[in-house]
C-alpha positions as CSV (number, residue, x, y, z in Angstrom):
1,X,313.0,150.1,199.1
2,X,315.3,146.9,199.6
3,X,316.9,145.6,196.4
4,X,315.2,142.8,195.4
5,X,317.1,139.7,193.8
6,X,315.4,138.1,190.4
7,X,317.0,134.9,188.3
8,X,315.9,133.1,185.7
9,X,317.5,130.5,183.0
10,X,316.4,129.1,179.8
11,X,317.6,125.4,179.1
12,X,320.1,125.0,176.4
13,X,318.1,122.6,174.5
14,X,317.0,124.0,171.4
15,X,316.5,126.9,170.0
16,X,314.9,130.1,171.7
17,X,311.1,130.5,171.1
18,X,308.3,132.6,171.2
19,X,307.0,130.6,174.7
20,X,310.5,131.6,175.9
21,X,310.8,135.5,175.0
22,X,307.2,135.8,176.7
23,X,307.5,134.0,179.4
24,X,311.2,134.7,180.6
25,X,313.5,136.9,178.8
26,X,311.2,139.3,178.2
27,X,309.9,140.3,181.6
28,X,313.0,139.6,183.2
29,X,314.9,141.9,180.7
30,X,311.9,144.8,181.2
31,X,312.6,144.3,185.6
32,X,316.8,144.2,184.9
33,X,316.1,147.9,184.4
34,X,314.3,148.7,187.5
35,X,316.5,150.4,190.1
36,X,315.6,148.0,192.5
37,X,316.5,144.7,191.0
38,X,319.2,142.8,191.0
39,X,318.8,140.5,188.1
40,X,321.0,136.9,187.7
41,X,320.1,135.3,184.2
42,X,322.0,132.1,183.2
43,X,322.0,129.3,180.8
44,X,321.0,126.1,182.4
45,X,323.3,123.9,180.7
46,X,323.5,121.3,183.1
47,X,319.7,121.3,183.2
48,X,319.9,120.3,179.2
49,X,322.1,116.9,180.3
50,X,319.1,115.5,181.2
51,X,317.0,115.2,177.9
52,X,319.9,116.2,175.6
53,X,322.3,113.6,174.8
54,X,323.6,115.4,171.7
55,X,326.7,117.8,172.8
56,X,326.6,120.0,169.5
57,X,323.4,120.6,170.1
58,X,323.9,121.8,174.1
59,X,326.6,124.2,172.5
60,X,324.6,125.5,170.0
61,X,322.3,125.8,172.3
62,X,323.8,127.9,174.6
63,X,325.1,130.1,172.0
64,X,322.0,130.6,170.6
65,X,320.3,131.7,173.9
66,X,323.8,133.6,175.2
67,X,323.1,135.7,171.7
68,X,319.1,136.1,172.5
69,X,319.6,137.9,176.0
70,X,321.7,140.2,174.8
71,X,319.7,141.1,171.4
72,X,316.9,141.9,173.3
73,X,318.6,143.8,175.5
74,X,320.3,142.8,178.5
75,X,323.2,144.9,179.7
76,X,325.5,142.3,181.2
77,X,327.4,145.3,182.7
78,X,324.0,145.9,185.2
79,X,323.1,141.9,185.8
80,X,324.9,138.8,186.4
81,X,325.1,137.4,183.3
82,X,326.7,133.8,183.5
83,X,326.5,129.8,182.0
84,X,325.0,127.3,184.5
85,X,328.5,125.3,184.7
86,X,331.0,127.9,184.8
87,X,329.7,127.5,188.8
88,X,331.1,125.2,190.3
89,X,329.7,126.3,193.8
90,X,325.4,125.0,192.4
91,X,326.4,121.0,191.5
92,X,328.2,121.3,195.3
93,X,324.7,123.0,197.1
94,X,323.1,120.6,194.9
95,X,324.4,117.8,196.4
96,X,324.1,120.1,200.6
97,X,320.1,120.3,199.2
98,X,319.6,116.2,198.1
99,X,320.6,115.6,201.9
100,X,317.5,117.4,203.2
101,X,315.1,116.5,200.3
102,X,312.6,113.8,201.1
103,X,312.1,111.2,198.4
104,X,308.4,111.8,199.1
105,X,309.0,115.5,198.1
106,X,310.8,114.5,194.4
107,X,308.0,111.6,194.0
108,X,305.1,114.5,193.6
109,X,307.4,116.2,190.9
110,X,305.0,116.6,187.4
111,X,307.5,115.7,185.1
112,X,308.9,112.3,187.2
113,X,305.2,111.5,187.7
114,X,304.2,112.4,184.0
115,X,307.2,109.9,183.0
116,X,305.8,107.1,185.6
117,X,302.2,107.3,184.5
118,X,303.1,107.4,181.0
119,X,304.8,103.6,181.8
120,X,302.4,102.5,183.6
121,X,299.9,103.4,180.8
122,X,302.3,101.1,178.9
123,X,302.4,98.8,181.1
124,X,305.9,98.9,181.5
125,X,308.1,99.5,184.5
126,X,307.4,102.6,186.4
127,X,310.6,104.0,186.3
128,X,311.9,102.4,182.8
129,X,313.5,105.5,181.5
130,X,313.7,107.8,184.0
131,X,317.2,108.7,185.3
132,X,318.3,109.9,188.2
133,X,319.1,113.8,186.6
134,X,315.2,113.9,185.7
135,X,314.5,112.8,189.3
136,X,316.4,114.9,190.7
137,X,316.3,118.1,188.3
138,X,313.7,119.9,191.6
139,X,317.0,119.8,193.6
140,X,319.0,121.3,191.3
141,X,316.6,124.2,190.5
142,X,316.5,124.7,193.9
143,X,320.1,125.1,193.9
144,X,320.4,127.3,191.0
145,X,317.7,130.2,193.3
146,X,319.0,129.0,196.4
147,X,322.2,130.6,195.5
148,X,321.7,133.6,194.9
149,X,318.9,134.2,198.3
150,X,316.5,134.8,194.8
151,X,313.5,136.8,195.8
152,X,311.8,136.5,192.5
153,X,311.8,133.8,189.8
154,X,310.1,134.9,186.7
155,X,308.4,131.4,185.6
156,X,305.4,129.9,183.3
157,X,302.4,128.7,185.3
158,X,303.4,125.2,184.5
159,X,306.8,125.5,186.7
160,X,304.8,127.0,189.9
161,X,305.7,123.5,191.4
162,X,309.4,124.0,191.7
163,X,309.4,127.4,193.0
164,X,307.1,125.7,195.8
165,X,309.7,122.7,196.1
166,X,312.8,125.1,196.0
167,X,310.9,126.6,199.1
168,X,310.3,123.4,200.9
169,X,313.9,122.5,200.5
170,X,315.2,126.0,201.7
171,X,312.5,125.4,205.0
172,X,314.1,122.3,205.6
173,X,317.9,123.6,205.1
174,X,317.2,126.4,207.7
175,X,315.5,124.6,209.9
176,X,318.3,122.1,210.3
177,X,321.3,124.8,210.0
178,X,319.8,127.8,210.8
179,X,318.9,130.7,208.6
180,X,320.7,130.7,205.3
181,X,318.3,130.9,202.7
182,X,315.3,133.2,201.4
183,X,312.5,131.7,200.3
184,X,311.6,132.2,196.7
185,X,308.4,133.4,195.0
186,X,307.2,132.8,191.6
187,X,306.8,135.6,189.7
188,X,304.0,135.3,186.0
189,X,303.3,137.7,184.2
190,X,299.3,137.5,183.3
191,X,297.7,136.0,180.6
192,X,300.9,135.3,178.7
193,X,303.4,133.4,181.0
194,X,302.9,130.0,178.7
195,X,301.6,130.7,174.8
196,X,300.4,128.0,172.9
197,X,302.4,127.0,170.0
198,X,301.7,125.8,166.1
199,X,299.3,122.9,166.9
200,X,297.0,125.3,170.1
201,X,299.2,123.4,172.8
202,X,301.6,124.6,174.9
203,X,304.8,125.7,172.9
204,X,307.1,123.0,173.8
205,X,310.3,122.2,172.4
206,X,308.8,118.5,173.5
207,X,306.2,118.9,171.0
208,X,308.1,120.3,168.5
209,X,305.4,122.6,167.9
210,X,307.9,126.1,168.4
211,X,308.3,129.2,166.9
212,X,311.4,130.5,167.0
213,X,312.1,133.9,168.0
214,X,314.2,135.4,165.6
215,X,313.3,132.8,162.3
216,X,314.1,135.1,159.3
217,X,310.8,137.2,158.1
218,X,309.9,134.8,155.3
219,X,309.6,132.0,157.6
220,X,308.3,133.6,161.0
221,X,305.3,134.6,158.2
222,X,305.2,130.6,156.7
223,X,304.8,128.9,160.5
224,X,302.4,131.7,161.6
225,X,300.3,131.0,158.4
226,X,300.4,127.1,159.1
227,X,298.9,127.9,162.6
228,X,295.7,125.5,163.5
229,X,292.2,127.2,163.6
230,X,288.6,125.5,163.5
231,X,286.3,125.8,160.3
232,X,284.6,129.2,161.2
233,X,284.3,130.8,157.6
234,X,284.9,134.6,157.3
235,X,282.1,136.7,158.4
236,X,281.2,134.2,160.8
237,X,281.6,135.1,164.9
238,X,284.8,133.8,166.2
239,X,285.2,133.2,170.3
240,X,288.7,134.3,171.7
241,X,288.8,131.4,173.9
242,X,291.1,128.8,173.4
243,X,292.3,130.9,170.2
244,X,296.0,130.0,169.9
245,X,296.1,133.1,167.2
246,X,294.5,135.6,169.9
247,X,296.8,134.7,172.5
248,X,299.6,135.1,171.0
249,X,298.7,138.2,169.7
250,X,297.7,139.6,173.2
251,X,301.1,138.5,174.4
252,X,302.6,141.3,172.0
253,X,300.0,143.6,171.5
254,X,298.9,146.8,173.8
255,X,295.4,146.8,176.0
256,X,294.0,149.1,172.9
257,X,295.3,146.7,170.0
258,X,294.1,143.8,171.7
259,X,290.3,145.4,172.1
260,X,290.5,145.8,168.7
261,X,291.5,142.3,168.0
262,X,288.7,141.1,169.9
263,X,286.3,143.3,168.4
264,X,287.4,141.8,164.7
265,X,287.1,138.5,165.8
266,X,283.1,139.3,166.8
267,X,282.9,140.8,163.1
268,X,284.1,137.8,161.6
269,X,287.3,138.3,160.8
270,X,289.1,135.7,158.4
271,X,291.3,133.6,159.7
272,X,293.7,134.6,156.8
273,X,293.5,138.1,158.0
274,X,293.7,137.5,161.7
275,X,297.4,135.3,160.8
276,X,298.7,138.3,158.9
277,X,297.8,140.8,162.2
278,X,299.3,138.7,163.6
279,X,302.4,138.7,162.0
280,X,302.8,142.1,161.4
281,X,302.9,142.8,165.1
282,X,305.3,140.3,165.8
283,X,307.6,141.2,163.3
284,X,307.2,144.6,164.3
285,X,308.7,143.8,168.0
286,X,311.2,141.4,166.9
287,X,312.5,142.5,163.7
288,X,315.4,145.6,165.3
289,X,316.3,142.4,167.8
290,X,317.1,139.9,164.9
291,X,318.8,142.0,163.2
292,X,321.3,142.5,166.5
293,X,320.8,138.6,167.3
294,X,322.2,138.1,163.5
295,X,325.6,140.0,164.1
296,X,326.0,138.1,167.5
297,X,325.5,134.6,165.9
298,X,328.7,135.5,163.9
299,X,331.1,136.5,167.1
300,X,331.2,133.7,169.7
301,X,334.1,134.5,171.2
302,X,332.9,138.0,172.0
303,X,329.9,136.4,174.0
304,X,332.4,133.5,175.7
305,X,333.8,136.2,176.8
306,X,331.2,138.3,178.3
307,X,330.1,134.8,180.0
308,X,333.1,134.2,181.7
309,X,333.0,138.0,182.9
310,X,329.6,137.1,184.1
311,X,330.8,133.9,185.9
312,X,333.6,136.2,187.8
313,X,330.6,138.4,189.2
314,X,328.1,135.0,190.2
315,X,331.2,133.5,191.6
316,X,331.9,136.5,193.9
317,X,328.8,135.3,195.2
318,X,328.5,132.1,195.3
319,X,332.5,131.3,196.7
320,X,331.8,132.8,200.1
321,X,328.2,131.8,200.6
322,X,328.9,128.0,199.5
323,X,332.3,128.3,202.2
324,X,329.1,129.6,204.6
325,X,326.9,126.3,204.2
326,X,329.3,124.0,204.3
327,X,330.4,125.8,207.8
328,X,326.7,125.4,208.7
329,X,326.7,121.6,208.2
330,X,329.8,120.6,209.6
331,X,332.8,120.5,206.8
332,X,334.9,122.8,208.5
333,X,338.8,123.0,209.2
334,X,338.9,120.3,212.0
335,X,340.6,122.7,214.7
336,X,336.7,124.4,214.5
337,X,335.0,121.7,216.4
338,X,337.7,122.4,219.1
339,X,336.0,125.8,219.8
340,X,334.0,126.0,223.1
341,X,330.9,128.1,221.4
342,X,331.0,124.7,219.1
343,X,326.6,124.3,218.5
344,X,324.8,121.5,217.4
345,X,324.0,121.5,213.8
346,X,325.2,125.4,214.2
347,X,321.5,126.0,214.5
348,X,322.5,129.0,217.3
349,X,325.1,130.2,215.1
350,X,322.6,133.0,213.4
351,X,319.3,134.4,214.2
352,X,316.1,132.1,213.4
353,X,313.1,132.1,212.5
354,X,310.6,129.5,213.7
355,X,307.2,128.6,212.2
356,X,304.6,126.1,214.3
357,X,301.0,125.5,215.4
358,X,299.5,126.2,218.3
359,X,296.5,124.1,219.7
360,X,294.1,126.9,218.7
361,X,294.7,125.9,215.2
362,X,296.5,129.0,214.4
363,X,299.9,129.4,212.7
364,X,302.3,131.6,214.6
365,X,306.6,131.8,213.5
366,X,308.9,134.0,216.4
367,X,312.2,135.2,215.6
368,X,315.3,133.8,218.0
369,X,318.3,135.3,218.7
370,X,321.9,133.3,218.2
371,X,321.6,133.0,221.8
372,X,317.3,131.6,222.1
373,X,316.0,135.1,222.9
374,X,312.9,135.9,221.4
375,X,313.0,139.4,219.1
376,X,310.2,138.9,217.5
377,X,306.2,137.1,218.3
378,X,303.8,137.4,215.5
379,X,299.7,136.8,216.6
380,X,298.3,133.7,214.6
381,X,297.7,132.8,210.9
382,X,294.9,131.1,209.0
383,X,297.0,129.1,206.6
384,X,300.9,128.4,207.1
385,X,301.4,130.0,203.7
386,X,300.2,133.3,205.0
387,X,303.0,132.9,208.0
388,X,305.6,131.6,205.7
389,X,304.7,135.3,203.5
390,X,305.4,137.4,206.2
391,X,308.7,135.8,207.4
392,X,309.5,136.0,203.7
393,X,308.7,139.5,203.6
394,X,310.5,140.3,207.0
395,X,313.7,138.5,205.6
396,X,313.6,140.7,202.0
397,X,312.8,144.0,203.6
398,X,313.7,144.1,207.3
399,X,313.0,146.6,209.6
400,X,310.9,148.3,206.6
401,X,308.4,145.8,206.4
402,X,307.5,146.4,210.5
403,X,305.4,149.0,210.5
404,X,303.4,147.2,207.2
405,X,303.4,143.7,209.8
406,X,302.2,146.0,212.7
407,X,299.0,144.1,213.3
408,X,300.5,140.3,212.7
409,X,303.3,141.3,215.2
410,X,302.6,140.6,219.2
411,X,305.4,141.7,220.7
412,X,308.7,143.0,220.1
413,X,312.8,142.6,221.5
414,X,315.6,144.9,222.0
415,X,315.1,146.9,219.0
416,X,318.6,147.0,218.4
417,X,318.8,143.4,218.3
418,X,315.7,143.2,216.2
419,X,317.9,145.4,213.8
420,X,320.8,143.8,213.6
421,X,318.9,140.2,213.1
422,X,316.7,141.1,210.6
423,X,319.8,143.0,208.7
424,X,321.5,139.5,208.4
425,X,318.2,137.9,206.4
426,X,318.0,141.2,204.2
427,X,321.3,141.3,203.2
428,X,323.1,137.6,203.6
429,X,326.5,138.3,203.4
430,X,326.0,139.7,207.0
């Protein structure tokens, strides 16, 4: 099986939550260990300039977060560990990105439009308030997966959006310059990729309505106590839907645990007594990780340090591949636009993919040689998503995923040469 790339980042905002272990760190930490991940975790610092105007807070921040991969168990000796801005190489491909971004793309983004609607509700200027960093904070996502040819990006349901925009942008990167990126897929974990937080809406640090992950005991038990429920008395039916209480506690509890959660809530179970479930099973997975996270708190040169190791090994990366692109669109050592093989917008420089419609309705996507000749003809597609898939899974998994493809492929090239191009998609450095 092809190694597959996954990277994810927590903003350095606030403190680390509940919403966060769930929906990131925990699934991400859980796949670092798979033999067949590659796993790139970082602290989005730069991501935090755009709400956070308070530096103390950014550092703590990051320090805070630095400390909460590594309590709950990343190995930074078996991932790339790293801080957002220790990479100089992602505000660069920001910048290679904005140039084939359409303002039309960044206008559809939920949080410029929430911003503008919220304005015009107020009858104020549509854009009073809105900076260019939360306009443009798509582009730099895109940059921070793009870098890394991520194949996965664990994410909550609400940041689907992005994942589809970093996409878009990549489509338009390679279809201008040729084949340089993959295209990203979202990964969520079921049921608990966004929890709801103190007040039954999504835990936000915006609503400042979080429970952080590693409060001491005494408090984790105080905020989970002050949770919101409806008037249902004890011995009264309770419905698991829209229970903030039962979905957090089927974030953290087994299959069996949370069949016998829902079973108590038909037999009435008090509210009081469904908080304190809940809390003892939180405590019970977080507990052995606050105690680690406690010790870290105390030492952070010991984490600086294992960032900066972290940046070495993203920057081993990112270096060469960022030298790459900016071959690919034309800042090169002048002498290079001398050479005879010299091709416009380098688009014959690499193999290519090509996606298009066909007057049948159909979607269809061939694979091109450096020189034009076709390697690969798939048959037609119902939805351009569907196409998009199988390049993507062509580009991850090369000649393996063939055989899988059989019946969406027409015809085949030189088999050798089918090798060799799909060998430079799998493994980008080629």
């Amino acid at each position: 099986m092809k190694t597959q790339r996954v990277l994810t980042g927590i903003t350095t905002s606030g403190t680390p939550h509940l919403g966060n272990y769930v929906g990131a760190v925990r699934p991400t930490v859980r796949a670092s260990r798979l033999a067949e991940v590659e796993s790139f975790y970082f602290l989005a610092d730069y991501h935090a300039l755009i709400k956070v105007g308070e530096p103390a807070r950014v550092q703590r921040s990051t320090l805070e977060i630095a400390a909460t991969w590594l309590a709950c168990g990343l190995d930074p000796e078996k991932v790339t560990f790293y801080r957002q801005s220790d990479i100089p190489e992602i505000p660069e491909l920001t910048w290679l990105l904005t140039c084939v971004t359409g303002k039309g793309v960044l206008n559809r983004a939920h949080a410029y439009k929430a911003s503008v609607d919220k304005n015009n509700a107020a009858n104020m200027d549509p854009d009073a308030g809105v900076t260019a960093g939360l306009f443009m904070y798509p582009v730099l996502m895109a940059a921070d997966i793009l870098m890394f040819n991520a194949h996965k990006v664990p994410v909550g349901r609400d940041q689907i959006q992005h994942i589809e925009m970093a996409r878009d942008i990549a489509a338009s990167f390679n279809h201008l310059y040729g084949e340089h990126f993959t295209l990203p897929e979202a990964a969520i974990e079921d049921h608990v990729a966004t929890l709801p937080g103190l007040d039954g809406r999504k835990m936000s640090k915006s609503y400042d309505n979080t429970i952080p992950l590693f409060a001491p005991r005494d408090q984790l038990k105080k905020l989970i106590m002050g949770i919101v429920t409806d008037s249902r008395a004890p011995g009264e039916p309770k419905s698991t839907d829209g229970s903030a209480l039962f979905q957090l506690y089927q974030a953290f509890a087994s299959a069996e645990e949370t069949t016998a959660m829902e079973k108590a809530y038909a037999d009435g179970i008090s509210w009081g007594d469904a908080k304190q479930v809940l809390f003892e099973r939180l405590d019970l997975e977080i507990a052995p990780m606050r105690a680690v996270y406690d010790e870290l708190i105390q030492e952070p040169a010991r984490i600086e340090m294992t960032l900066k190791a972290g940046a070495d090994k993203a920057r081993a990366i990112a270096t060469p591949f960022t030298a790459r692109l900016r071959h690919a669109v034309g800042l090169r050592p002048l002498q290079a636009a001398l050479a005879p093989a010299a091709n416009k917008a380098g688009k014959s420089m690499a193999p290519t993919f090509k996606q298009y419609r066909e007057q049948d309705g159909l979607f269809y996507f061939k694979l091109m040689d450096a020189q034009g000749a076709l390697l690969l003809q798939s048959t037609g597609f119902a939805a351009p998503r569907d196409a998009a898939q199988a390049i993507a899974r062509l580009q991850r998994e090369g000649n393996a995923a063939l055989d899988p493809l059989a019946r969406q492929i027409a015809s085949r090239g030189d088999a050798n040469a089918l090798d060799a191009a799909l060998r430079s998609f799998s493994e980008p450095g080629v």
